[in-house]
C-alpha positions as CSV (number, residue, x, y, z in Angstrom):
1,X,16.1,-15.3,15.1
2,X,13.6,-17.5,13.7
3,X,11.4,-17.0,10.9
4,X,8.6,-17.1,12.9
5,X,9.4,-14.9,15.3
6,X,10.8,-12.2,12.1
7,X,7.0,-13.2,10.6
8,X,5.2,-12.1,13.9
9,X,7.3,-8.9,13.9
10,X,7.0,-7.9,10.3
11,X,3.7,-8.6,9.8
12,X,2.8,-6.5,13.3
13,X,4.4,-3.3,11.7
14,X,3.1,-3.5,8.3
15,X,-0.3,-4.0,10.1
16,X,0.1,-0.8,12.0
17,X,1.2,1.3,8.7
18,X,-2.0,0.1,6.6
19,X,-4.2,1.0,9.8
20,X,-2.5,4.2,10.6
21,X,-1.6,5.2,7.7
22,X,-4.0,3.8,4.9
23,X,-0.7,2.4,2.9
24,X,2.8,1.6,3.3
25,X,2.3,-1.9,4.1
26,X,3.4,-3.0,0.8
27,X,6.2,-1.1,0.9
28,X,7.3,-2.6,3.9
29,X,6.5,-6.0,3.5
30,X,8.3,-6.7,0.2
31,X,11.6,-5.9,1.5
32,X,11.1,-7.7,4.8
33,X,10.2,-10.4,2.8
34,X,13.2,-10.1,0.3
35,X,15.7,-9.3,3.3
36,X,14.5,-11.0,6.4
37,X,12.6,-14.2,5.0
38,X,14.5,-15.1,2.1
39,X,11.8,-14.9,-0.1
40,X,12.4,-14.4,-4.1
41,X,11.1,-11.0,-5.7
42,X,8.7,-12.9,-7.4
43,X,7.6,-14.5,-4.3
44,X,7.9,-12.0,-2.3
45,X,5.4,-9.3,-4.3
46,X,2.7,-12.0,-4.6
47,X,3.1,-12.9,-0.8
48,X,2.9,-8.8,0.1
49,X,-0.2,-8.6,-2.1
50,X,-1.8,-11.9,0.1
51,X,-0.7,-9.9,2.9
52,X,-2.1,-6.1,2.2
53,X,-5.3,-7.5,0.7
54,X,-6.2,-9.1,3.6
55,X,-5.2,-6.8,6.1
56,X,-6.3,-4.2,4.2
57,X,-10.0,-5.3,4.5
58,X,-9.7,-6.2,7.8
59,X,-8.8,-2.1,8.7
60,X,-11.5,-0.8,5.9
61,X,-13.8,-2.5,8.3
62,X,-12.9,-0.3,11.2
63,X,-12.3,2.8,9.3
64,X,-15.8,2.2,7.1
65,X,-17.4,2.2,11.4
66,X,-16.3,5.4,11.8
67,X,-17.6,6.7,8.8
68,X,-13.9,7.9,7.0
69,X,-14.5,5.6,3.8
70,X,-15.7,7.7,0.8
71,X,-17.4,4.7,-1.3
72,X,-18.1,6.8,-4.5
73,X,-15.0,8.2,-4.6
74,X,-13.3,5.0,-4.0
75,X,-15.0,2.3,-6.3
76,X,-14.5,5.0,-8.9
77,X,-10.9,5.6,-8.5
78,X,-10.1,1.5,-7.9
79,X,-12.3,0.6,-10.9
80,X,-10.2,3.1,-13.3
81,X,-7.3,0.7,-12.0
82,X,-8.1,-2.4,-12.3
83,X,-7.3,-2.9,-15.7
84,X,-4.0,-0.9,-15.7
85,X,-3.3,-3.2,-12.7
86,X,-3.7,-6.5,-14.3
87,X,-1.6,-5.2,-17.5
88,X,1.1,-3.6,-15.5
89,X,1.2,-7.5,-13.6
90,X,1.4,-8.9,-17.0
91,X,4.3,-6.4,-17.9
92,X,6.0,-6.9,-14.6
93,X,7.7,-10.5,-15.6
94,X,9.4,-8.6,-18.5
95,X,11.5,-5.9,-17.0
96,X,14.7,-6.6,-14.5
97,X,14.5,-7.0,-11.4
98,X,16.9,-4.2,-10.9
99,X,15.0,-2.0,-13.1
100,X,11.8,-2.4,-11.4
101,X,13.3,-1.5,-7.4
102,X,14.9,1.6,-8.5
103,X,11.7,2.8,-10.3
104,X,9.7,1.4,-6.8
105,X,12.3,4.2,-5.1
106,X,11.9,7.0,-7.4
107,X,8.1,6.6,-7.2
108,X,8.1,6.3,-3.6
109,X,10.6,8.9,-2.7
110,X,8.4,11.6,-4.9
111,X,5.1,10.5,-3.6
112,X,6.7,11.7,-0.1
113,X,8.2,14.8,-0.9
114,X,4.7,15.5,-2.4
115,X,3.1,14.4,1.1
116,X,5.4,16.2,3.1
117,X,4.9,19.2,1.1
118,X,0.8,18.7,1.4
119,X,-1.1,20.1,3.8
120,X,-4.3,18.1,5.3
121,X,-7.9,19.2,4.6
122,X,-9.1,19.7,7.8
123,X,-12.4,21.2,8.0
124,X,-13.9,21.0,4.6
125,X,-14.7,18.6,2.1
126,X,-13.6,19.1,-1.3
127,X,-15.7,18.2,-4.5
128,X,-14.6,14.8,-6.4
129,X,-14.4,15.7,-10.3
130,X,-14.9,12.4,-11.4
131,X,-12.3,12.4,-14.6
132,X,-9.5,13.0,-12.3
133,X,-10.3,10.6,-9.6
134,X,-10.4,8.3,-13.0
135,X,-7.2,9.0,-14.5
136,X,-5.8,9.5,-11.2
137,X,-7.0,6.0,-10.6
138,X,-5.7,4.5,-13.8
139,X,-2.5,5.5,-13.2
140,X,-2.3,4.7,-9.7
141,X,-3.1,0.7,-10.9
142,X,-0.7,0.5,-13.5
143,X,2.3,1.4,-10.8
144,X,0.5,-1.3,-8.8
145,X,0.5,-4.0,-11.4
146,X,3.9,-3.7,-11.9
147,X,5.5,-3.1,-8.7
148,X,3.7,-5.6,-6.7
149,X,2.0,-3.5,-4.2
150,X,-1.3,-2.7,-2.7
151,X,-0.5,1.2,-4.0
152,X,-1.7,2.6,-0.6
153,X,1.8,4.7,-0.7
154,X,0.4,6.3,-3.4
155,X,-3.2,6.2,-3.2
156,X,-2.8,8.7,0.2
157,X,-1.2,11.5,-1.0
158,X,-3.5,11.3,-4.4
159,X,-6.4,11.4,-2.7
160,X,-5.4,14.3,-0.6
161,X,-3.2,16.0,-3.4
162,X,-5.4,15.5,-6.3
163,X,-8.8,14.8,-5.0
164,X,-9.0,17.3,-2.5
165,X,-9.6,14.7,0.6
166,X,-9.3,15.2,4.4
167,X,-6.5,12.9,5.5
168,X,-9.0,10.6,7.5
169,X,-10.8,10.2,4.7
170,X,-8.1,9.4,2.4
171,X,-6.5,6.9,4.9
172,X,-10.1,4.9,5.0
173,X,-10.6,5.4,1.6
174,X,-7.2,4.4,0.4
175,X,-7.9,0.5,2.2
176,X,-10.7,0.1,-0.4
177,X,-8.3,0.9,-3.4
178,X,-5.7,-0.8,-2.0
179,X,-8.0,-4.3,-1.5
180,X,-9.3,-3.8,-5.2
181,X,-6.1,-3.2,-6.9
182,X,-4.4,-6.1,-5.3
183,X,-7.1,-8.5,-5.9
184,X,-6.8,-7.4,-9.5
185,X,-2.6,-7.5,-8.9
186,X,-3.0,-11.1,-7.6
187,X,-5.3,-11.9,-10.3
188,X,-2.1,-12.0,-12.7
189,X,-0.1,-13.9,-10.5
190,X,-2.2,-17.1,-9.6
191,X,0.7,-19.6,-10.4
192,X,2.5,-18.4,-8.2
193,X,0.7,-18.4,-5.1
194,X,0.7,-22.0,-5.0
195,X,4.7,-21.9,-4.2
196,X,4.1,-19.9,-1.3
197,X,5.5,-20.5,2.2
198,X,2.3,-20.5,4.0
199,X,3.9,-21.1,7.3
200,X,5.2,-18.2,7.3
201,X,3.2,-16.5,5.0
202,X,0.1,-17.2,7.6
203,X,1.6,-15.9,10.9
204,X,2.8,-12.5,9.0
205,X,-1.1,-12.0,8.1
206,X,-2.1,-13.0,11.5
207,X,0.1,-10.3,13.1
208,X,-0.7,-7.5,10.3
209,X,-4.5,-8.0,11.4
210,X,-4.0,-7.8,14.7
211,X,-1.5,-4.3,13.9
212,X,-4.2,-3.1,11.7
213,X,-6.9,-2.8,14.7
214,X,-4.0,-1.6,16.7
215,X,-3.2,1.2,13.9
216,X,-6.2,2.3,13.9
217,X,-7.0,3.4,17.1
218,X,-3.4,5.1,16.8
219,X,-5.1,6.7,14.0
220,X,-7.8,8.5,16.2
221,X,-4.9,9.8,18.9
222,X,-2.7,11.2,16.2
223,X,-3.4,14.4,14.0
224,X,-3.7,13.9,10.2
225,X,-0.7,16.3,10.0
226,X,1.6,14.1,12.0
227,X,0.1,11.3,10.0
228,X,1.4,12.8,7.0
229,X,5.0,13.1,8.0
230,X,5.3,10.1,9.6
231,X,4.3,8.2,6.5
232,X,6.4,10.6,4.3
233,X,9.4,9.7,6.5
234,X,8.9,5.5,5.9
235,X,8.4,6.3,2.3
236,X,12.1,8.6,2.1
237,X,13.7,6.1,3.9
238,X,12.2,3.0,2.3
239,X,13.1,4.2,-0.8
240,X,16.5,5.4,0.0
241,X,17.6,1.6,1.0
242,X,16.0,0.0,-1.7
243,X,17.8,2.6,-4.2
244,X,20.8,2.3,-2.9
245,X,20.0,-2.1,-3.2
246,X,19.0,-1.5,-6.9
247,X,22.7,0.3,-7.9
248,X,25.2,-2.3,-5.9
């Protein structure tokens, strides 16, 4: 199959995640990068972060229409990242390449026990207490510095867990972290962005776009519950494989 065609494919389900699910592109699109593109690590985390950024904004845009972006909450948890985010990047050349995929799995894995355990916020919404959305925030863009992802895989069940957020709310409010935190991610990693292989790097974010708008009127059909397990069930299985990678 040609890398094209595996671009087109890849980039069309990672686009559905981030507009279904406010997250999980990042954790898709590294290891389809890695395993079906022959990209390196290194190139592969700065192409993912190209890739969520833009498709990201591209499904805040919808969600923001339909009023399920909370702004305050939002800026306030991405700002308390960025700086986490660009030193995590920094510290992200220094640790093995092993090291860093099994700690991706182990964070993934217990962000979706902690979804699948987390019941949705239907009717009410909660009060934001601003020094945890902070320090919630914080941590959330260190883990994105150094893993190379958007962090929306973590930035859903946080909002919803920890800030008290419906899960529409925390999907649409999860694209705005995740397009601040990679920008600040990317920030880090200009020189290699140059050595990137646009031609296929450009058709993946033409197909994620096109997912996203299709994701998120999946979004709209699906209940937030379902939402939750679904996403939970990418993230077990995700992290499974790349565990499992990270100890042969």
């Amino acid at each position: 199959m040609s890398a094209l065609v595996l671009a087109l494919a890849g980039g069309a389900v990672i686009g559905l995640a981030l507009g279904a699910l406010g997250g999980g592109g990042s954790v898709l699109a590294v290891p389809a990068l890695i395993y079906l593109l022959g990209f390196s690590p290194v190139g592969a985390t700065t192409a993912s972060l190209v890739i969520v950024t833009l498709t990201s904004v591209t499904a805040l845009v919808a969600h923001a229409r339909d009023g399920h972006v909370r702004w305050r909450t939002g800026l306030l948890f991405a700002a308390a990242g960025i700086g986490p985010a660009m030193l995590g990047g920094a510290l992200a050349a220094r640790i093995p390449a092993a090291v860093l995929t099994a700690v991706f799995a182990v964070v993934a894995g217990v962000a979706a026990l902690r979804m699948l355990r987390t019941r949705p916020h239907a009717d009410t919404v909660a009060p934001v207490r601003p020094g945890r959305a902070a320090a919630a925030g914080a941590g959330l863009g260190a883990v994105t510095g150094v893993l190379g992802v958007g962090g929306g895989f973590l930035a859903v069940p946080a909002l919803v867990g920890v800030l008290g957020l419906r899960m529409r709310e925390a999907v649409g409010t999860s694209l705005l972290v995740i397009t601040v935190n990679s920008l600040a991610a990317l920030a880090t990693r200009a020189g290699t962005v140059e050595g990137l292989d646009w031609a296929v790097v450009g058709p993946f974010v033409g197909a994620a776009i096109l997912g996203a708008w299709d994701g998120k009127r999946l979004s709209a059909k699906v209940s937030g519950r379902a939402l939750q397990r679904i996403f939970a069930v990418v993230l077990l299985a995700v992290a499974a494989f790349m565990l499992v990678d990270a100890t042969l």
